[in-house]
DSSP file (Angstrom, degrees, kcal/mol; ACC not computed):
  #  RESIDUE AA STRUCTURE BP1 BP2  ACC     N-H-->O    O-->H-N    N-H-->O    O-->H-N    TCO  KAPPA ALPHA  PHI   PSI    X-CA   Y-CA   Z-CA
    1    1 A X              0   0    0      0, 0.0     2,-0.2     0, 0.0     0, 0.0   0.000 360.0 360.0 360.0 117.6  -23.5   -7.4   25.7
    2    2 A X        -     0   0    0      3,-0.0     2,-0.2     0, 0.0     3,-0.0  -0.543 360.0-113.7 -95.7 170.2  -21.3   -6.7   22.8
    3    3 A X        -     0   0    0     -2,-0.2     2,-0.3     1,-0.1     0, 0.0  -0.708  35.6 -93.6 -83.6 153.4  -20.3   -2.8   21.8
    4    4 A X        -     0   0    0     -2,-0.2    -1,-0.1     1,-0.1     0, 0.0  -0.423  44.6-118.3  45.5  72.8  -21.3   -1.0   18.8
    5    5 A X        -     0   0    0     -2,-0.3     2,-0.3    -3,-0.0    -1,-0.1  -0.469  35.7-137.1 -62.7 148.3  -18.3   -1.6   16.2
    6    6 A X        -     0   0    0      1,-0.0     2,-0.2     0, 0.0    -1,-0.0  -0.786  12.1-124.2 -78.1 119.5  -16.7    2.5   15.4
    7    7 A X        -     0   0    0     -2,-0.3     2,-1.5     2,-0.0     5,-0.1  -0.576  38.5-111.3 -62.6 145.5  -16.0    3.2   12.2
    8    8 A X    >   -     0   0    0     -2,-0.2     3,-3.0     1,-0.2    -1,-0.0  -0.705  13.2-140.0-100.0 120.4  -12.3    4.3   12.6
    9    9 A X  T 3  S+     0   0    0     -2,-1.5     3,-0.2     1,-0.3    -1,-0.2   0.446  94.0  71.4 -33.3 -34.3  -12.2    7.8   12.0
   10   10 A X  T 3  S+     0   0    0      1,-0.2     2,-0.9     2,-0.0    -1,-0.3   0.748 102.3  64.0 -73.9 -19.8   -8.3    7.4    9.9
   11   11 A X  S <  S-     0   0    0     -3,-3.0    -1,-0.2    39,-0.0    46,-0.2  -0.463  81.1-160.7-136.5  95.4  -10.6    6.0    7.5
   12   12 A X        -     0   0    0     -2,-0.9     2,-0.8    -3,-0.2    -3,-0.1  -0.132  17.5-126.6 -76.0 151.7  -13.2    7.8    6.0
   13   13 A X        -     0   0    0      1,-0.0     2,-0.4    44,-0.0    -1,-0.1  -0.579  23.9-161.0-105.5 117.2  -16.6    6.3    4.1
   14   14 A X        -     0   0    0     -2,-0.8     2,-0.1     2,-0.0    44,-0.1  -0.650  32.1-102.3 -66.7 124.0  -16.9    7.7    0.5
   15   15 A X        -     0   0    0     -2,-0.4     3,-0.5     1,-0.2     4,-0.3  -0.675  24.5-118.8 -73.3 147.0  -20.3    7.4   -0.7
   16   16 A X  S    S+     0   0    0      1,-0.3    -1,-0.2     2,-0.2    -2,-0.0   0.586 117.2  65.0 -52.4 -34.7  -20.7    4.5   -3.2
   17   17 A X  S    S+     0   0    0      1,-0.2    -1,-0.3     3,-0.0    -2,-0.1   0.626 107.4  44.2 -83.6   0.9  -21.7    7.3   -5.9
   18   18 A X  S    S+     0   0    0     -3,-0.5    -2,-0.2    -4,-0.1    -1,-0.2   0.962  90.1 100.5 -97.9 -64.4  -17.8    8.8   -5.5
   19   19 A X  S    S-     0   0    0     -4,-0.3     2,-0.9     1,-0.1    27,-0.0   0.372  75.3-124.4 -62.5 123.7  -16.0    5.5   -5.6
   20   20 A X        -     0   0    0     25,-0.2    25,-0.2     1,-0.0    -1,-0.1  -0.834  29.5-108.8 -92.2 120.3  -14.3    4.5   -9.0
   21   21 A X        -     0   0    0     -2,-0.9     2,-0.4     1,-0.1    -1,-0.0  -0.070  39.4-112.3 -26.5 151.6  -15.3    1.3  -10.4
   22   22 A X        -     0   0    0     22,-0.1     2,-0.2    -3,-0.0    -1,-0.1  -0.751  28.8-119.2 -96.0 146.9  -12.3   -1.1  -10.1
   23   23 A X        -     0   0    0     20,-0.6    47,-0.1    -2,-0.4     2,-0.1  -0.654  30.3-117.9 -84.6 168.6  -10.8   -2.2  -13.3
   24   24 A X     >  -     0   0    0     -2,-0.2     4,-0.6     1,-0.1    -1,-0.1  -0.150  18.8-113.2 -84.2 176.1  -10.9   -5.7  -13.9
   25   25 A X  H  > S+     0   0    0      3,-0.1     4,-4.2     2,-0.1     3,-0.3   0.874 113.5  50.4 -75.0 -39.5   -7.9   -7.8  -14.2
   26   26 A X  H  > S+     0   0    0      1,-0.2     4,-3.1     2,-0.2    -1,-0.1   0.960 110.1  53.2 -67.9 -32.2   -8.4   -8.8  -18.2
   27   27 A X  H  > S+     0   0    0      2,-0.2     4,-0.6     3,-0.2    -1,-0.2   0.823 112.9  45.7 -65.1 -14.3   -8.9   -5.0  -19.0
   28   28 A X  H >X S+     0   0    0     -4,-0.6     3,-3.6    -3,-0.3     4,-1.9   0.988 115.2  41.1 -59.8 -70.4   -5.7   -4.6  -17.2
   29   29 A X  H >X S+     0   0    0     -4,-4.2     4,-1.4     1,-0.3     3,-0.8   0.888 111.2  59.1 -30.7 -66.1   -4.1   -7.5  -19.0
   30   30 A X  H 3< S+     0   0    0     -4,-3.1     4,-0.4     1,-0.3    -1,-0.3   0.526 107.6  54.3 -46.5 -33.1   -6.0   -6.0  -22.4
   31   31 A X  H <X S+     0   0    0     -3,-3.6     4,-1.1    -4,-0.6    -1,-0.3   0.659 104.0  51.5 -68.9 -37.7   -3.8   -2.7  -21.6
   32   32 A X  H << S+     0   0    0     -4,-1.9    -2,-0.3    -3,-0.8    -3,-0.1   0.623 106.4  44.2 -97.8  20.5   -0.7   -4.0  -21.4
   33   33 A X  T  < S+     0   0    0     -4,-1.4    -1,-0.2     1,-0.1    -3,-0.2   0.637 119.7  48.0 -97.7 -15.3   -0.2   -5.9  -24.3
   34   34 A X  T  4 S+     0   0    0     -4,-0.4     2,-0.2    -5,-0.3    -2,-0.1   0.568  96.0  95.9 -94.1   5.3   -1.7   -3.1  -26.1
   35   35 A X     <  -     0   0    0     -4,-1.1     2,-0.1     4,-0.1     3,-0.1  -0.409  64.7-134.8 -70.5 138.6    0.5   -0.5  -24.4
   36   36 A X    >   -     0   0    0     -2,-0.2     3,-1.1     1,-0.1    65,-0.2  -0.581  46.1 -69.7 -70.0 166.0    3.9    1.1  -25.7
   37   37 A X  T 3  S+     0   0    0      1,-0.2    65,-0.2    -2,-0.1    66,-0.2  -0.219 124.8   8.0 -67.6 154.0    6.7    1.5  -24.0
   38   38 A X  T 3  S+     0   0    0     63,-3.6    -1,-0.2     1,-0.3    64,-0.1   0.391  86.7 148.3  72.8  -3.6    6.3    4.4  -21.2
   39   39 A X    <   -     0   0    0     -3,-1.1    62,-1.5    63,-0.2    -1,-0.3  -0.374  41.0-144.5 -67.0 145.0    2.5    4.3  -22.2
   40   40 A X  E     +A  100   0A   0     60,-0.2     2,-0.4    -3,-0.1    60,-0.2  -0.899  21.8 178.7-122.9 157.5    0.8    5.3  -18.4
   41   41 A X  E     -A   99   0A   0     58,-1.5    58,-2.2    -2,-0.2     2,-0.3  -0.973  21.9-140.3-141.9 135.7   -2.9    3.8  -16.9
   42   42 A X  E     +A   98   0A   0     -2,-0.4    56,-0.2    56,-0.2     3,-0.1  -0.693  23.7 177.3 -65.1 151.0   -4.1    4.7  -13.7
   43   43 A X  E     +     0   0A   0     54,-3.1   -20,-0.6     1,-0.5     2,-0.3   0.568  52.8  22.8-154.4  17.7   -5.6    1.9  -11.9
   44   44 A X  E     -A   97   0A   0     53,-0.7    53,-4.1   -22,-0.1    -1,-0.5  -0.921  49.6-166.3-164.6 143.3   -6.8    2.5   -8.4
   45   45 A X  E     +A   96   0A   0     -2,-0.3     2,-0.3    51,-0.2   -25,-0.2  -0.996  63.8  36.5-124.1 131.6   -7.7    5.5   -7.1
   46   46 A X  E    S-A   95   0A   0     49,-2.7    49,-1.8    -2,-0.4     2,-0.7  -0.946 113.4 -32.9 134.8-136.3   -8.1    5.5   -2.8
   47   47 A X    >>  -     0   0    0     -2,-0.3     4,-1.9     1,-0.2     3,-1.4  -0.774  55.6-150.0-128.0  92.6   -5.8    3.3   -0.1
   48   48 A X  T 34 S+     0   0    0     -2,-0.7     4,-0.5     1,-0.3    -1,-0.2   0.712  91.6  43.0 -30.0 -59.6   -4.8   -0.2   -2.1
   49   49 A X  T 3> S+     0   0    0      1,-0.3     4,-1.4     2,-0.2    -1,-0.3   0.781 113.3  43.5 -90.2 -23.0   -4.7   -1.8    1.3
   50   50 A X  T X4 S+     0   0    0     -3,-1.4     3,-0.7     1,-0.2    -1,-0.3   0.984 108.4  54.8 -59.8 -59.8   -7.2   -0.8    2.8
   51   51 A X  T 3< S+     0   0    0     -4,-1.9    -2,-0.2     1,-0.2    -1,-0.2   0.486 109.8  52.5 -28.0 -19.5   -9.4   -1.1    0.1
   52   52 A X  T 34 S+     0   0    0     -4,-0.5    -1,-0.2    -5,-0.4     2,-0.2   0.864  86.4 100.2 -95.7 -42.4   -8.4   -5.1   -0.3
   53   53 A X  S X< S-     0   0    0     -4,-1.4     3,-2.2    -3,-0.7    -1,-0.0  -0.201  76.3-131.1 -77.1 126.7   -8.9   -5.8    3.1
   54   54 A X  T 3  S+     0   0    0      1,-0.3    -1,-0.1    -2,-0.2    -3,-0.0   0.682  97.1  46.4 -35.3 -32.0  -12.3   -7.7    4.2
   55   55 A X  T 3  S+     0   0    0      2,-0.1     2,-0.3     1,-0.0    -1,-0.3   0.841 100.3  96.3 -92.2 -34.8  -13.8   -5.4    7.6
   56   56 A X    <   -     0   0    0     -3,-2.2     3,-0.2    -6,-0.2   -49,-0.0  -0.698  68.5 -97.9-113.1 152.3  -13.2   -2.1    5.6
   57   57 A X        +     0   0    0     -2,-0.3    -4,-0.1     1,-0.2    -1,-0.1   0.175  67.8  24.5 -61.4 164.9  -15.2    0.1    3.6
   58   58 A X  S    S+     0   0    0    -44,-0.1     2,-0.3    -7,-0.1    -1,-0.2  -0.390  87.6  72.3-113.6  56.3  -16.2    1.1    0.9
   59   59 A X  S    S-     0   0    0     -3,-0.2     0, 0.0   -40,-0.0     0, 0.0  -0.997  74.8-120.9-155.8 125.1  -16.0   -1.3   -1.7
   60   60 A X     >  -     0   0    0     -2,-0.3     4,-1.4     1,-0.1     5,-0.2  -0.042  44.2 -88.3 -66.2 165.1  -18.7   -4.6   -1.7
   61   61 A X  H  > S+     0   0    0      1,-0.2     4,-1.2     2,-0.2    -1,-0.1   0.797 123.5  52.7 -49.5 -32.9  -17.2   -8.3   -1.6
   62   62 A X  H  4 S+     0   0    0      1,-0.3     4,-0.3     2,-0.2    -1,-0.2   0.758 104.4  47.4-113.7   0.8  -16.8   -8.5   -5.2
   63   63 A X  H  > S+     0   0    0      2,-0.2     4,-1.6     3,-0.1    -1,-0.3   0.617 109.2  55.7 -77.3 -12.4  -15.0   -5.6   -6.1
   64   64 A X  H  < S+     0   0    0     -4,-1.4     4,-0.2     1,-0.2    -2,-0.2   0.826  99.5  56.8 -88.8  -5.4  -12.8   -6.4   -3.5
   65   65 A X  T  < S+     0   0    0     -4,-1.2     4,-0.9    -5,-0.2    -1,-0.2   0.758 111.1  55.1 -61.1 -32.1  -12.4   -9.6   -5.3
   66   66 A X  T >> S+     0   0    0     -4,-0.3     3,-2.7     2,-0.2     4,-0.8   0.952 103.1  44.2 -64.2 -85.4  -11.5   -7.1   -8.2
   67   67 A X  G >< S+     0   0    0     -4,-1.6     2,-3.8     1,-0.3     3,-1.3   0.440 114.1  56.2 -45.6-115.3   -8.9   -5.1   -7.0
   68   68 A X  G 34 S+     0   0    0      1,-0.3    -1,-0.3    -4,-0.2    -2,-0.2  -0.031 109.7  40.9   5.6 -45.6   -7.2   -8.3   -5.5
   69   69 A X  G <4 S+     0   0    0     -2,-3.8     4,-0.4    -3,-2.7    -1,-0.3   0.378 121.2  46.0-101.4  -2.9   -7.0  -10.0   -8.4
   70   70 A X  S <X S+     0   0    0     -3,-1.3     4,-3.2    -4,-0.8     5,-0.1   0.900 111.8  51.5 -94.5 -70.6   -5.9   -6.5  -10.4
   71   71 A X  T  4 S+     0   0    0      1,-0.2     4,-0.3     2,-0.2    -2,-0.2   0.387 113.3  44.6 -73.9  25.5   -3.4   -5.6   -7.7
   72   72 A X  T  > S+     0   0    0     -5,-0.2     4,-1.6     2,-0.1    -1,-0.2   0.543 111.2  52.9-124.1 -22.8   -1.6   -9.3   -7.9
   73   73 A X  H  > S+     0   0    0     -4,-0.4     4,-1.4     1,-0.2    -2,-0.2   0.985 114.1  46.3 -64.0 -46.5   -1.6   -9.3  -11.8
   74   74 A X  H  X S+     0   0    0     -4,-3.2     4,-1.2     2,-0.2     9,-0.2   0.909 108.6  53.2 -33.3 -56.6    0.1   -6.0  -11.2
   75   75 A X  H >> S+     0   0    0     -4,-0.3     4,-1.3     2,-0.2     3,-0.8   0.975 111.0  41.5 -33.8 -79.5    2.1   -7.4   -9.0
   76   76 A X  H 3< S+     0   0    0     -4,-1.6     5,-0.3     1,-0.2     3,-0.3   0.812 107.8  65.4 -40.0 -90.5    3.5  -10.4  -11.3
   77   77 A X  H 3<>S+     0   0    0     -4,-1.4     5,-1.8     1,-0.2     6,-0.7   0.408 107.6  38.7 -48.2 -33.1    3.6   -7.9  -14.1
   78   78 A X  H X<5S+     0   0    0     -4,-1.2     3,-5.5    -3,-0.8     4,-0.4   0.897 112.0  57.9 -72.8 -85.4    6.7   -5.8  -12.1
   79   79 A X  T 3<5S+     0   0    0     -4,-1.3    -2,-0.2     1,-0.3    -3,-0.1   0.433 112.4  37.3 -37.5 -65.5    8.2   -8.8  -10.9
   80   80 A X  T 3 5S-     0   0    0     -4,-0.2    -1,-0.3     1,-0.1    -2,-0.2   0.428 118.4-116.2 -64.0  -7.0    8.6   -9.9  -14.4
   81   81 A X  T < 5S+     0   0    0     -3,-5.5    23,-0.3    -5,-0.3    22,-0.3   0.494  73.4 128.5  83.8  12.0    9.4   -6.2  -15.4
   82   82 A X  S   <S+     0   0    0     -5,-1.8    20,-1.1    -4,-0.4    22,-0.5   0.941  79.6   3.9 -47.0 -76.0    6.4   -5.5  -17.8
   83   83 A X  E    S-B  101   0A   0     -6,-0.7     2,-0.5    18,-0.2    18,-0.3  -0.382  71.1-135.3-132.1 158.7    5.3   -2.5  -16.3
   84   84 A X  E     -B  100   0A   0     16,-2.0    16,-2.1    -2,-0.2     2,-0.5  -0.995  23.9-138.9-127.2 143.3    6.7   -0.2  -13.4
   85   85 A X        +     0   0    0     -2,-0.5     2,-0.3    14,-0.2    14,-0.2  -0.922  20.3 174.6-105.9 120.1    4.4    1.3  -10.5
   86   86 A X        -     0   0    0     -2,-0.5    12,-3.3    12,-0.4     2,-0.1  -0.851  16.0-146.8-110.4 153.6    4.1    4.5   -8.8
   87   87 A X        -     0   0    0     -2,-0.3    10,-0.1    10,-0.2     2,-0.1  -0.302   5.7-157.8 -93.2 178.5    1.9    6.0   -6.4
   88   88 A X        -     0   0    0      8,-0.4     8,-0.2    -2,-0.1     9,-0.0  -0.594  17.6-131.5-123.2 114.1    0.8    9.7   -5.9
   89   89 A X        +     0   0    0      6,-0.2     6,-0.2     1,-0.1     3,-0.1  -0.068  34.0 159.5 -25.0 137.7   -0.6   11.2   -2.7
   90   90 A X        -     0   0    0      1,-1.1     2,-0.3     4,-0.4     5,-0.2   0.169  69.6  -7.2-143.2 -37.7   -3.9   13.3   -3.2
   91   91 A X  B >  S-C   94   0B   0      3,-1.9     3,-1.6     1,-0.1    -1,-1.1  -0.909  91.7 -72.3-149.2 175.8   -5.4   13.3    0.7
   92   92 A X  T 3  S+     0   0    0     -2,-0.3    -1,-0.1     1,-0.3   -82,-0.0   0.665 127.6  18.2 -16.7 -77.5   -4.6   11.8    3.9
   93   93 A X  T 3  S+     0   0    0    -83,-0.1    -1,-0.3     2,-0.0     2,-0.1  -0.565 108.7  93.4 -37.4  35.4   -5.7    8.5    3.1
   94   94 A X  B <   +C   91   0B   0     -3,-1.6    -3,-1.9   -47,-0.1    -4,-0.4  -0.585  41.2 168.3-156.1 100.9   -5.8    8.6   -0.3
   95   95 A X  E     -A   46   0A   0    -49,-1.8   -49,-2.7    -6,-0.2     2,-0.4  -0.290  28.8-127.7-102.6 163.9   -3.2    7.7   -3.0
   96   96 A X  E     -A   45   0A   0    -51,-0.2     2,-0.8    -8,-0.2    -8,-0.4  -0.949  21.1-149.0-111.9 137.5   -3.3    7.3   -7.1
   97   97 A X  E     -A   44   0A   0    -53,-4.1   -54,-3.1    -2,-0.4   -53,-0.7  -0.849  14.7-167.7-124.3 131.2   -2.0    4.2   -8.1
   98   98 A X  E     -A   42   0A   0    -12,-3.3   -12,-0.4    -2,-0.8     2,-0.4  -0.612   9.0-162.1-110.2 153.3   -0.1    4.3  -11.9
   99   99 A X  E     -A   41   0A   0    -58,-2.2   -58,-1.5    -2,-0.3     2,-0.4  -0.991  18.3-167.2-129.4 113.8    1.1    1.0  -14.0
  100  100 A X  E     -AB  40  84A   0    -16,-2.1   -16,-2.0    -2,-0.4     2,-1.0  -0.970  20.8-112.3-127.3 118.4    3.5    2.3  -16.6
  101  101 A X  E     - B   0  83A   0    -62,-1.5   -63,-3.6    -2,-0.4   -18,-0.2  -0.401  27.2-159.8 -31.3  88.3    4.8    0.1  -19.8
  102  102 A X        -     0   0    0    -20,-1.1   -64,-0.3    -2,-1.0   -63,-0.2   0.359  32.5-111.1 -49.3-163.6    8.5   -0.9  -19.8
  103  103 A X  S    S+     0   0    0    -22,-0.3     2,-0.6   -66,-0.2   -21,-0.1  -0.148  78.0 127.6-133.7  12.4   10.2   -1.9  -23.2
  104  104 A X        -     0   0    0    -22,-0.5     2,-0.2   -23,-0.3    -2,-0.1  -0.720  56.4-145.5 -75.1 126.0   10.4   -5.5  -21.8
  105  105 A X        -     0   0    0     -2,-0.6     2,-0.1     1,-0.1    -2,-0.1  -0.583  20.0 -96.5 -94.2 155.6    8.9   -7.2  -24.5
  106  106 A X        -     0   0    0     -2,-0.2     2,-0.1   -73,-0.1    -1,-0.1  -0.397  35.8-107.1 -70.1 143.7    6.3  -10.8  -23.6
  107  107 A X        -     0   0    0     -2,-0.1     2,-0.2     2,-0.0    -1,-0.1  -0.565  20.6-146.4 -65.1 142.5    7.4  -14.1  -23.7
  108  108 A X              0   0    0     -2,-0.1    -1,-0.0     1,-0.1     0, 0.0  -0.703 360.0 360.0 -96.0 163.4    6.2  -15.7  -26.5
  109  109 A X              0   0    0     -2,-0.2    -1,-0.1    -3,-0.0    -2,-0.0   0.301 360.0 360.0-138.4 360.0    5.7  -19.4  -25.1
């Protein structure tokens, strides 16, 4: 006999009608080449890792295919120094996550 799975209580289920759409990765892209420096984007509102990860709510398979592919173009885009990222706190489990414009200019290739 298997149990019942719990929703675990640290992590509470928003209804779908609450829940920001994810931006995509190209609108991302599409903001920072058109950004100035210091220019700021939110771009996830809720708990980045949770929210990526497969078992947890509230976000369907292919937005979490979104955010994925959002928060590793993000990623690369610090590494290389495009943009810098901060967080802010709002609840318990729930952070704002900001992408801010450097003055590193793109490689042309």
């Amino acid at each position: 006999m298997t149990e019942p799975i719990i929703q675990n209580p640290a992590q509470p289920i928003l209804p779908l009608a609450e829940l920001e759409p994810v931006m995509s990765e190209d609108q991302f892209c599409q903001w920072m080449v058109n950004a100035k420096p210091s220019d700021r984007i939110q771009i996830h509102v809720g708990h980045l890792m949770l929210d990526r990860s497969e078992p947890h709510l509230p976000y369907e398979p292919s937005e979490r295919v979104r955010l994925n592919l959002l928060a590793s173009r993000a990623w690369v885009a610090w590494e290389v120094a495009l943009i810098s990222l901060s967080t802010q706190r709002v609840g318990p489990l729930e952070h704002r996550y900001f992408a801010q414009r450097t003055d590193t200019p793109f490689r042309e290739e």
